[in-house]
DRENTORKOL-3810 file (N, C-alpha, C; in nm, 4 decimals):
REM DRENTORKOL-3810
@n.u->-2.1620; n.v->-0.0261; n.w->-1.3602; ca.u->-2.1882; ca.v->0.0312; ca.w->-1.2309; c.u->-2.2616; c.v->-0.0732; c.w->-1.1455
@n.u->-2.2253; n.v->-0.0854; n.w->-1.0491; ca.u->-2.2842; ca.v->-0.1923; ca.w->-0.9231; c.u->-2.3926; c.v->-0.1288; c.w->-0.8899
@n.u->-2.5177; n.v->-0.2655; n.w->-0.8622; ca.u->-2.6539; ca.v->-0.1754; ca.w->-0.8434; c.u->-2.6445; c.v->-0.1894; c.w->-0.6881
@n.u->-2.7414; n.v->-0.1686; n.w->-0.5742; ca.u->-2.7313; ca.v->-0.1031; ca.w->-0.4514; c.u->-2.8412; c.v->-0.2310; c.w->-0.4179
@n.u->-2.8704; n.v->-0.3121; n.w->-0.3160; ca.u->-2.9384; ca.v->-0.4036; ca.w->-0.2879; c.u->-3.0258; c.v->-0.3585; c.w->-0.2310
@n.u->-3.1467; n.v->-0.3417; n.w->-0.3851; ca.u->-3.3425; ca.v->-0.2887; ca.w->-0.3367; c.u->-3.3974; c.v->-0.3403; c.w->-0.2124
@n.u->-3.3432; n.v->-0.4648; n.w->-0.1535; ca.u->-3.3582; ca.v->-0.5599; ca.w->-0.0412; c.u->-3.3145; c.v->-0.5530; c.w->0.0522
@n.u->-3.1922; n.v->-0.4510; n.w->0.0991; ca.u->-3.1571; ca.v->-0.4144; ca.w->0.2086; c.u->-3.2551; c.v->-0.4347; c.w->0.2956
@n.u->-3.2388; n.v->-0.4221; n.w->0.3994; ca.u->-3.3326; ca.v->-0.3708; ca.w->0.5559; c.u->-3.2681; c.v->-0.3316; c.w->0.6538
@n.u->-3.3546; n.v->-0.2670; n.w->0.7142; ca.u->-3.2745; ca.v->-0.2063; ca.w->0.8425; c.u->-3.3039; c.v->-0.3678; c.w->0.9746
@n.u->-3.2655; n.v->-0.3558; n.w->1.0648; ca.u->-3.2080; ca.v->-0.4350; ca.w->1.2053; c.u->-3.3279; c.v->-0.5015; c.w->1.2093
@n.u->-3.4596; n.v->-0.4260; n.w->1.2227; ca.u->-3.6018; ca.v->-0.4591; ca.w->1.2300; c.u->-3.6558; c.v->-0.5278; c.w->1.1082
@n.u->-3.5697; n.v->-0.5094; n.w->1.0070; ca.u->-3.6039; ca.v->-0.6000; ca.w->0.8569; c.u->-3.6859; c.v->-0.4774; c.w->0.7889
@n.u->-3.7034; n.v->-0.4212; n.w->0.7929; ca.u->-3.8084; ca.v->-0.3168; ca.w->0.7182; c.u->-3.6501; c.v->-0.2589; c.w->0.6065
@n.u->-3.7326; n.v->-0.3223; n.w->0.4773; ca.u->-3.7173; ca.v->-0.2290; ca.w->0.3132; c.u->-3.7205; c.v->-0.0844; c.w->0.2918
@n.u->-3.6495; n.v->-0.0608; n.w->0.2018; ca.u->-3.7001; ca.v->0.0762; ca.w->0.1457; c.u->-3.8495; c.v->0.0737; c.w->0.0863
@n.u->-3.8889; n.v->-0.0120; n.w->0.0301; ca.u->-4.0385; ca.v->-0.0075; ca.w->0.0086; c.u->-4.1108; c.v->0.0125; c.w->0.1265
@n.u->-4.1057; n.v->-0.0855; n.w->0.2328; ca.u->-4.2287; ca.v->-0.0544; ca.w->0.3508; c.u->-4.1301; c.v->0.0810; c.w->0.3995
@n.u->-4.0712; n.v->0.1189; n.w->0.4090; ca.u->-4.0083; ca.v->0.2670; ca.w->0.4679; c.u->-4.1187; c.v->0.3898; c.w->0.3548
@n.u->-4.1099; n.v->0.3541; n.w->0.2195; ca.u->-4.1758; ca.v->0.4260; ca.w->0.1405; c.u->-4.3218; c.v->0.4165; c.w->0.1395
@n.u->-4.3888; n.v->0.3318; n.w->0.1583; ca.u->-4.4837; ca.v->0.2911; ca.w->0.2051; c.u->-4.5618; c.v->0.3545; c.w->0.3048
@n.u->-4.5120; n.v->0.2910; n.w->0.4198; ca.u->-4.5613; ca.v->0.4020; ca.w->0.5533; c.u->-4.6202; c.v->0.5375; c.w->0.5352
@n.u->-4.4730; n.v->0.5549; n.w->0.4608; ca.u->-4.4821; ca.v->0.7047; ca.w->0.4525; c.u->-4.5795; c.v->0.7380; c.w->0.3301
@n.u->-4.6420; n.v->0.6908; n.w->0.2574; ca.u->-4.7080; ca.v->0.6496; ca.w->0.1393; c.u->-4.6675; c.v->0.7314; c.w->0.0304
@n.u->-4.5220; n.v->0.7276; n.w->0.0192; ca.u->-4.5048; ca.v->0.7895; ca.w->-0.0727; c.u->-4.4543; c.v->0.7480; c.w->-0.2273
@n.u->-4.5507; n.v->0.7599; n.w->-0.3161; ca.u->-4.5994; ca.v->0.7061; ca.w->-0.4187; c.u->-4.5032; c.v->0.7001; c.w->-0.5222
@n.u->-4.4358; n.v->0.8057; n.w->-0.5179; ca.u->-4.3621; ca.v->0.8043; ca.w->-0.6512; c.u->-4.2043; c.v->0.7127; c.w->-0.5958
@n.u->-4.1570; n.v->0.7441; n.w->-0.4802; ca.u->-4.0494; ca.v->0.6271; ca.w->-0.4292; c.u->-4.1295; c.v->0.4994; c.w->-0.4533
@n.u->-4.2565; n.v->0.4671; n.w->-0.3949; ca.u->-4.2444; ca.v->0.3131; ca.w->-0.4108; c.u->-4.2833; c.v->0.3201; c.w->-0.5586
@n.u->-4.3222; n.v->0.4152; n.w->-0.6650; ca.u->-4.3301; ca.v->0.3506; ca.w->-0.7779; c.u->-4.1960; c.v->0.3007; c.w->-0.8845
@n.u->-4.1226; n.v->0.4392; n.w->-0.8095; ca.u->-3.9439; ca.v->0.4206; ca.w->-0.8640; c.u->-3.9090; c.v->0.2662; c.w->-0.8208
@n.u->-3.8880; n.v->0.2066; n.w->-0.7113; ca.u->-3.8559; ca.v->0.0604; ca.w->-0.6557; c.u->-3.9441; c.v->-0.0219; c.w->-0.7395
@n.u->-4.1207; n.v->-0.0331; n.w->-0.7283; ca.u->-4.1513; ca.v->-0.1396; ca.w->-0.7725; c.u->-4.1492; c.v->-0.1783; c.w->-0.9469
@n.u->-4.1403; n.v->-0.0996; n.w->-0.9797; ca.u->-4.1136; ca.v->-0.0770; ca.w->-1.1682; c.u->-3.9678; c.v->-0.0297; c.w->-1.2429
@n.u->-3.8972; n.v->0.0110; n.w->-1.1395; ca.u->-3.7607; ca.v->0.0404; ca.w->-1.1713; c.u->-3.6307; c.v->-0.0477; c.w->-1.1599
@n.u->-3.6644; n.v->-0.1057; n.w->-1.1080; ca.u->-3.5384; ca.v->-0.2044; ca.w->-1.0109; c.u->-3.5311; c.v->-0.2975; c.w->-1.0587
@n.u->-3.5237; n.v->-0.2890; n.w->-1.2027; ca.u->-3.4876; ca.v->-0.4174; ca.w->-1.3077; c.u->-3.5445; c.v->-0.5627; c.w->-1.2753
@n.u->-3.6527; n.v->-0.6185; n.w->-1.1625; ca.u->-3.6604; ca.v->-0.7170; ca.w->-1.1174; c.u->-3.5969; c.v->-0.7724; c.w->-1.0013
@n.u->-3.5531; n.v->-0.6908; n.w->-0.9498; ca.u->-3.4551; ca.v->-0.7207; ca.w->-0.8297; c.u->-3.5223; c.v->-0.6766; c.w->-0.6760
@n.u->-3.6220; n.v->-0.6176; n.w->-0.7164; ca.u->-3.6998; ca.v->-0.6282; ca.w->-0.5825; c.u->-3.8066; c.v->-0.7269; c.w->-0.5416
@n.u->-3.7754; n.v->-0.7535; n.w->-0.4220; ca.u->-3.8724; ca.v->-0.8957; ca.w->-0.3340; c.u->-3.9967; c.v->-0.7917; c.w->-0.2887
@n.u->-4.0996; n.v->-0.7921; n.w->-0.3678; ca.u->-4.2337; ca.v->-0.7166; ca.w->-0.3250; c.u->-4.2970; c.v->-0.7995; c.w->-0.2082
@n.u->-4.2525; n.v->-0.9351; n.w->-0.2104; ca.u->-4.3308; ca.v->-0.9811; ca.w->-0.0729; c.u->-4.2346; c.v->-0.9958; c.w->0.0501
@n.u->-4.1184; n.v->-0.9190; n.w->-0.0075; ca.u->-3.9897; ca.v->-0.9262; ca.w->0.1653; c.u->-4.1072; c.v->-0.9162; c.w->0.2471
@n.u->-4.1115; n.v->-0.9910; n.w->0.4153; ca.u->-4.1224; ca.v->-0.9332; ca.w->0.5333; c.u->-4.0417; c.v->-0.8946; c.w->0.5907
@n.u->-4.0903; n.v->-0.7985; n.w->0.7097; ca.u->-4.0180; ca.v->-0.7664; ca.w->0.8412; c.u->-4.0032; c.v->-0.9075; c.w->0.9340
@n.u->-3.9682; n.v->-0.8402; n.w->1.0737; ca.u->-3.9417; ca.v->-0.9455; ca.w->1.1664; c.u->-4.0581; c.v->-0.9652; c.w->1.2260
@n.u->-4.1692; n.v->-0.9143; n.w->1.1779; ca.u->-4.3192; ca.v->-0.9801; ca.w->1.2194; c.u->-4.4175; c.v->-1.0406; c.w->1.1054
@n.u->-4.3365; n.v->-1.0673; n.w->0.9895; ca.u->-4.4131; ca.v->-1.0962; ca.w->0.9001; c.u->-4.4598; c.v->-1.0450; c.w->0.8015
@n.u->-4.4808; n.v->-0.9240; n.w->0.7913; ca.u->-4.5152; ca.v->-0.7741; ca.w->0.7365; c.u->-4.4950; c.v->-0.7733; c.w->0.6283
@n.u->-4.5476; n.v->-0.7477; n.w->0.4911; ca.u->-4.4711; ca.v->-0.6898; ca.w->0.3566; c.u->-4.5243; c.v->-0.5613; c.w->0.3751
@n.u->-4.4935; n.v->-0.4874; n.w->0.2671; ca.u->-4.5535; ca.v->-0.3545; ca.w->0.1993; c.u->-4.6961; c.v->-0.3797; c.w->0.2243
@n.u->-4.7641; n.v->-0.4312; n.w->0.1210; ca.u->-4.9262; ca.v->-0.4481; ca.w->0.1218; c.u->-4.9740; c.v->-0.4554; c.w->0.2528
@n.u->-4.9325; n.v->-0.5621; n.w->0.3976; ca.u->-4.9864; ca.v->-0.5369; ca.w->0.5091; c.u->-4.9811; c.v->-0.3972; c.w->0.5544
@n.u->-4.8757; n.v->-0.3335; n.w->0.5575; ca.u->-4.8193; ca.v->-0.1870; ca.w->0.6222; c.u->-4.9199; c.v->-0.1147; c.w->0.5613
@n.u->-4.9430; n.v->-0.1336; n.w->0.4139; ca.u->-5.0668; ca.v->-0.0109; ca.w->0.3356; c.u->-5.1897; c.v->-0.0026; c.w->0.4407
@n.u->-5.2039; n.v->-0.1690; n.w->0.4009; ca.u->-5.3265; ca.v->-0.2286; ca.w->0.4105; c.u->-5.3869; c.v->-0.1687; c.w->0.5547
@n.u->-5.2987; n.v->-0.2164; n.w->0.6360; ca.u->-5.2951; ca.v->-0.1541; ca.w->0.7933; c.u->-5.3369; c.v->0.0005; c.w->0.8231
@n.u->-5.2902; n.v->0.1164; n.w->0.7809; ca.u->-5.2883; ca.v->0.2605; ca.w->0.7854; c.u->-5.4113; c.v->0.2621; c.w->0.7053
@n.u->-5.4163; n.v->0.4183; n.w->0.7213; ca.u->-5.5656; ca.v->0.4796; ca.w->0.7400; c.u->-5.5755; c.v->0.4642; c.w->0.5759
@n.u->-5.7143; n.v->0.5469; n.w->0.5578; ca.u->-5.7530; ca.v->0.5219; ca.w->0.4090; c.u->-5.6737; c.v->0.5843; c.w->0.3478
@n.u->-5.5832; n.v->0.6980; n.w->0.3720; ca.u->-5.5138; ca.v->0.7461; ca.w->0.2831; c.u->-5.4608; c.v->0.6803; c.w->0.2143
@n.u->-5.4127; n.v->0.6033; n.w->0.2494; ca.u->-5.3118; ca.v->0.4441; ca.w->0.2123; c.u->-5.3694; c.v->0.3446; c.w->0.1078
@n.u->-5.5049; n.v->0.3906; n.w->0.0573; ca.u->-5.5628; ca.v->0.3322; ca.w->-0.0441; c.u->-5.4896; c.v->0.3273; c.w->-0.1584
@n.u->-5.3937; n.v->0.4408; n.w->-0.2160; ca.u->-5.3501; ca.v->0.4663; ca.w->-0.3035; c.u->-5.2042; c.v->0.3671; c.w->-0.3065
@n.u->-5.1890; n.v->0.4000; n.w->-0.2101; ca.u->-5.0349; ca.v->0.2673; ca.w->-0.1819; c.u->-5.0568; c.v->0.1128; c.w->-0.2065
@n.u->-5.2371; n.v->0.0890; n.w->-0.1396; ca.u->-5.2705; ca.v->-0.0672; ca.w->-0.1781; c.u->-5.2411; c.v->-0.0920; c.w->-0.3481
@n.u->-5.2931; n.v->0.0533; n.w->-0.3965; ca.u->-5.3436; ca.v->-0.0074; ca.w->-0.5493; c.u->-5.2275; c.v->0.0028; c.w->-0.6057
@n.u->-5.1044; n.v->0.0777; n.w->-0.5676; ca.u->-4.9905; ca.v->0.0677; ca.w->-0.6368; c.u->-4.9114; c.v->-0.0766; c.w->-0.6639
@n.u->-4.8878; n.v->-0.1146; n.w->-0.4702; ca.u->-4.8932; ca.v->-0.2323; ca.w->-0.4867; c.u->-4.9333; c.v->-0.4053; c.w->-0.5759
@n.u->-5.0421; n.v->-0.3146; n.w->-0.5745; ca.u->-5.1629; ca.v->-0.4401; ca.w->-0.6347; c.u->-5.0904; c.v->-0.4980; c.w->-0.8212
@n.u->-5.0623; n.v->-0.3668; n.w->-0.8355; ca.u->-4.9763; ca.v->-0.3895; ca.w->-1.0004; c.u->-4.8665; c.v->-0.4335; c.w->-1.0083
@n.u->-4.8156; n.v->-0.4559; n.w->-0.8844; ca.u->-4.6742; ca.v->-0.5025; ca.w->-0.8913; c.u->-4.6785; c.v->-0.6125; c.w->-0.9443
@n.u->-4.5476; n.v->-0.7270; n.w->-1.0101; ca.u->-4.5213; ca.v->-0.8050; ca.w->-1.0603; c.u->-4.5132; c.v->-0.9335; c.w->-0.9527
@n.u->-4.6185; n.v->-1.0151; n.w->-0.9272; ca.u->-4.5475; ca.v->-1.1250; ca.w->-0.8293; c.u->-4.6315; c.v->-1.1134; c.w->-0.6946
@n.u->-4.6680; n.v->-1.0134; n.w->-0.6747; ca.u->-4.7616; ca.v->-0.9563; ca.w->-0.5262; c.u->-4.8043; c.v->-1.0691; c.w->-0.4918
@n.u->-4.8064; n.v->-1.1502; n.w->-0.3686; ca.u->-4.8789; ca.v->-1.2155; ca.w->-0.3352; c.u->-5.0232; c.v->-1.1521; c.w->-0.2487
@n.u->-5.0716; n.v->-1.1368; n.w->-0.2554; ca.u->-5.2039; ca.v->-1.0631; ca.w->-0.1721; c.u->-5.2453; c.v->-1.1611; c.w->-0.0774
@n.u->-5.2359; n.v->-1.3206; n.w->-0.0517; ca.u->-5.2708; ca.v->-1.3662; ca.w->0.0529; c.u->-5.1860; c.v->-1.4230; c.w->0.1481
@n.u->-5.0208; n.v->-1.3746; n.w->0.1462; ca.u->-4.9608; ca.v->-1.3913; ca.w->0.2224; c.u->-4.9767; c.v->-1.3518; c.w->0.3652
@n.u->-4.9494; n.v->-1.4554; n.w->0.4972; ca.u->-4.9705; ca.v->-1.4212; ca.w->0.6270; c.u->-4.8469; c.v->-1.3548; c.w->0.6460
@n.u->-4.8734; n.v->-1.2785; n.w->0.7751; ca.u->-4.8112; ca.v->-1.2356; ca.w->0.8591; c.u->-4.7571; c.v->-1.3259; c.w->0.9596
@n.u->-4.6878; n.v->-1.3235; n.w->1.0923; ca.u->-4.6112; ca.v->-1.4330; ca.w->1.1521; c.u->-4.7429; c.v->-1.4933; c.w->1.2445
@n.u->-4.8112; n.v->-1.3434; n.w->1.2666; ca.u->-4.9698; ca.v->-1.3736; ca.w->1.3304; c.u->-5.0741; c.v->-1.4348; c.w->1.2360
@n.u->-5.0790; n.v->-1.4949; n.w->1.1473; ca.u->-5.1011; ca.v->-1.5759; ca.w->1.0483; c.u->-5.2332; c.v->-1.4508; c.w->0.9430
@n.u->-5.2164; n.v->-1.3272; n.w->0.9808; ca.u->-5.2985; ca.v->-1.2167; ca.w->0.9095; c.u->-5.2401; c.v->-1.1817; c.w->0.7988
@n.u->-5.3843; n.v->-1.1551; n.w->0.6960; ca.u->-5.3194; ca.v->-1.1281; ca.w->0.5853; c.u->-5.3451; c.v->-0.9228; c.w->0.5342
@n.u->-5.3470; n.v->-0.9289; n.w->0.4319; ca.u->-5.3725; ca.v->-0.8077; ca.w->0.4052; c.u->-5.5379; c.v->-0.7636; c.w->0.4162
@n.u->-5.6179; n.v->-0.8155; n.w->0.3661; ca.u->-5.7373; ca.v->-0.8138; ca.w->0.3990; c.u->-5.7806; c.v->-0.8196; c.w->0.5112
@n.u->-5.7274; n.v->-0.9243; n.w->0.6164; ca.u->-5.7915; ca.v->-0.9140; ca.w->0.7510; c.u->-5.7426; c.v->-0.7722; c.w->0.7870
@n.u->-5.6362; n.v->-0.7123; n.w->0.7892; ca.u->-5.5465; ca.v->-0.5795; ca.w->0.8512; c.u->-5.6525; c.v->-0.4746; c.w->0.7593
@n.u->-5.7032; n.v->-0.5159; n.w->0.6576; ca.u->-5.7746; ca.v->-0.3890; ca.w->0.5992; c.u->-5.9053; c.v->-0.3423; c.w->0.6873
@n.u->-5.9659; n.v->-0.5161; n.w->0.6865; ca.u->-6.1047; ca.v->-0.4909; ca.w->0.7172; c.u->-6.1155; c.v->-0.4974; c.w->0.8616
@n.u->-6.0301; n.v->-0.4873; n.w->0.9232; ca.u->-6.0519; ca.v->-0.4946; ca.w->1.0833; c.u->-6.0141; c.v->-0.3642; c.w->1.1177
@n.u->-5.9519; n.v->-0.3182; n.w->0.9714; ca.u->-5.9589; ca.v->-0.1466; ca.w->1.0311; c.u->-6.0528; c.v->-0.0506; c.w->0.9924
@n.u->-6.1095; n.v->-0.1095; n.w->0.8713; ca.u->-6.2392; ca.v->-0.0559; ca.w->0.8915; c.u->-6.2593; c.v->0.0310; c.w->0.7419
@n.u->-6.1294; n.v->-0.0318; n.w->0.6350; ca.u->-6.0493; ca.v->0.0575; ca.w->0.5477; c.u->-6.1947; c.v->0.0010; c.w->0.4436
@n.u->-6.2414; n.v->0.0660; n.w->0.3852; ca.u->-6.3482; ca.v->0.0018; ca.w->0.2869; c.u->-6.3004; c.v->-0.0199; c.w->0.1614
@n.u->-6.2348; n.v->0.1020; n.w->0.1587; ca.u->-6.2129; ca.v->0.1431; ca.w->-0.0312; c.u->-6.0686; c.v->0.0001; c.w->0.0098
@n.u->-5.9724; n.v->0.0087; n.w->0.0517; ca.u->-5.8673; ca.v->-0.1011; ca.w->0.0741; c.u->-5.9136; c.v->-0.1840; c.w->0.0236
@n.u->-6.0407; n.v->-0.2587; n.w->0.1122; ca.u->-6.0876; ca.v->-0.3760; ca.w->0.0979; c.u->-6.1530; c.v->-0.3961; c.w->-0.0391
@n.u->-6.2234; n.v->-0.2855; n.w->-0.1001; ca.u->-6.2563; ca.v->-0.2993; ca.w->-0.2427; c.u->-6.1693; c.v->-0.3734; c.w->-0.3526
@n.u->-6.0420; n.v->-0.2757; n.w->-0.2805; ca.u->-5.9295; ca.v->-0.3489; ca.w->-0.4140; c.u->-5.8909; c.v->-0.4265; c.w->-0.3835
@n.u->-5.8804; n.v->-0.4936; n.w->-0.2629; ca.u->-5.8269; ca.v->-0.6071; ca.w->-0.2253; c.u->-5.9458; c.v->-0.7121; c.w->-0.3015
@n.u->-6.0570; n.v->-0.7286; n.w->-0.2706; ca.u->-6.1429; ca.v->-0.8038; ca.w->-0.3306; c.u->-6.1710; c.v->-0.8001; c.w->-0.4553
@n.u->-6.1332; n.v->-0.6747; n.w->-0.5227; ca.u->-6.0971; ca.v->-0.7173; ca.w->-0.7313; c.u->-5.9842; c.v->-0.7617; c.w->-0.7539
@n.u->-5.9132; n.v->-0.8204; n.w->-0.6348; ca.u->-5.7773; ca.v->-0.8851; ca.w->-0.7072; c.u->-5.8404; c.v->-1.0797; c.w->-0.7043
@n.u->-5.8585; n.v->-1.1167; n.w->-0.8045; ca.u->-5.9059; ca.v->-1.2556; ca.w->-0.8922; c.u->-5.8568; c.v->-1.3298; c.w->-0.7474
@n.u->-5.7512; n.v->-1.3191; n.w->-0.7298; ca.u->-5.6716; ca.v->-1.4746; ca.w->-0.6071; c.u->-5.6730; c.v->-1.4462; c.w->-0.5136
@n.u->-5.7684; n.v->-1.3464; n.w->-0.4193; ca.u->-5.8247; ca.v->-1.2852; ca.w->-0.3026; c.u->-5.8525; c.v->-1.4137; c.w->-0.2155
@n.u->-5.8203; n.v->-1.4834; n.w->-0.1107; ca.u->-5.8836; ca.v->-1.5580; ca.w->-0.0311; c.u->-5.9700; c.v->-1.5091; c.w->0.0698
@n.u->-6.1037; n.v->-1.4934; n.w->0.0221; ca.u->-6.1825; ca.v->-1.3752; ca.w->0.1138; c.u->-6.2104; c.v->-1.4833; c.w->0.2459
@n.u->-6.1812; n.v->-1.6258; n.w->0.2502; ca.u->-6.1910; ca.v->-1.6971; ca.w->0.3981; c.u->-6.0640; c.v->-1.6740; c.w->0.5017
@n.u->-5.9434; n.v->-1.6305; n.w->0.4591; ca.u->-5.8558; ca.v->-1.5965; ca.w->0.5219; c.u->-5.8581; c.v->-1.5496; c.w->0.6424
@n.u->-5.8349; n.v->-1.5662; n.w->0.7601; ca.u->-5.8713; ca.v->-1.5528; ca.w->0.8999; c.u->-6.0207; c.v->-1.4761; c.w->0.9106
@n.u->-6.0812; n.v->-1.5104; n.w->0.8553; ca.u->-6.2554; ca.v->-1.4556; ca.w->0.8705; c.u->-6.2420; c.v->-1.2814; c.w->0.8695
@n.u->-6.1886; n.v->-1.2488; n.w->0.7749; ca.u->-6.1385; ca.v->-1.1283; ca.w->0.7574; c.u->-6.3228; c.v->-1.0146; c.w->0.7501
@n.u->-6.3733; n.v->-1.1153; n.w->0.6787; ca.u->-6.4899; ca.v->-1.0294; ca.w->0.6201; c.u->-6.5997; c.v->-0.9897; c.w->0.7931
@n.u->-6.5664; n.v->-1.0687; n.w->0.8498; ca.u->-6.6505; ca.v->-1.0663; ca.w->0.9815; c.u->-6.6835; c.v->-0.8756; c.w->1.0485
@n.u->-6.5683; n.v->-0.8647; n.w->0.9663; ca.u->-6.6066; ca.v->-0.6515; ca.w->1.0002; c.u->-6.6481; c.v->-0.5644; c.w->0.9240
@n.u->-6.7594; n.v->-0.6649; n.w->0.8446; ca.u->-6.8157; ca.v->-0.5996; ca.w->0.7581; c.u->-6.9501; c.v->-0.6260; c.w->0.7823
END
């Protein structure tokens, strides 16, 4: 059986992950990021740069639960920029997300100098 390309995007570049995401819904992005035999790009961007983790990272605290899903994925880069050269941490802590930023900062390869992210704290 032919598998279905986890990597699609729509026109705007947005995945079924950041589509699942947004919407923070946990058990779709857990089906994609652990299911998909290796065939999903956890750090695809959009046409602004964007992965999953920014989109979490970005939205309200609810979205805490989406960071940490993320965070286990295989490959995650956590200090990848955006096209605006932002990473996930700056988008956390400029929103003001605390618990986000917690887990963002127990991940070991955290670049906490990354656009002076910490400055909103």
């Amino acid at each position: 059986m032919p598998y279905s390309d986890v990597n699609a995007a729509t026109t705007e570049g947005a995945t079924a992950l950041m589509i699942a995401t947004q919407a923070s819904n946990l058990e779709m992005m857990s089906l994609l990021l652990f299911h998909s035999d290796g065939r999903l790009d956890v750090n695809q961007a959009e046409h602004g740069g964007n992965t999953a983790l920014h989109i979490a990272a970005s939205q309200d605290a609810a979205h805490a639960d989406s960071v940490g899903l993320l965070l286990k994925a295989h490959g995650i880069d956590v200090n990848r920029k955006s096209v605006g050269g932002l990473c996930a941490l700056y988008h956390a802590a400029q929103n003001g997300h605390l618990q986000t930023v917690r887990l963002l900062l127990g991940v070991e390869q955290i670049d906490v100098r990354a656009r002076t992210a910490l400055i909103y704290f």
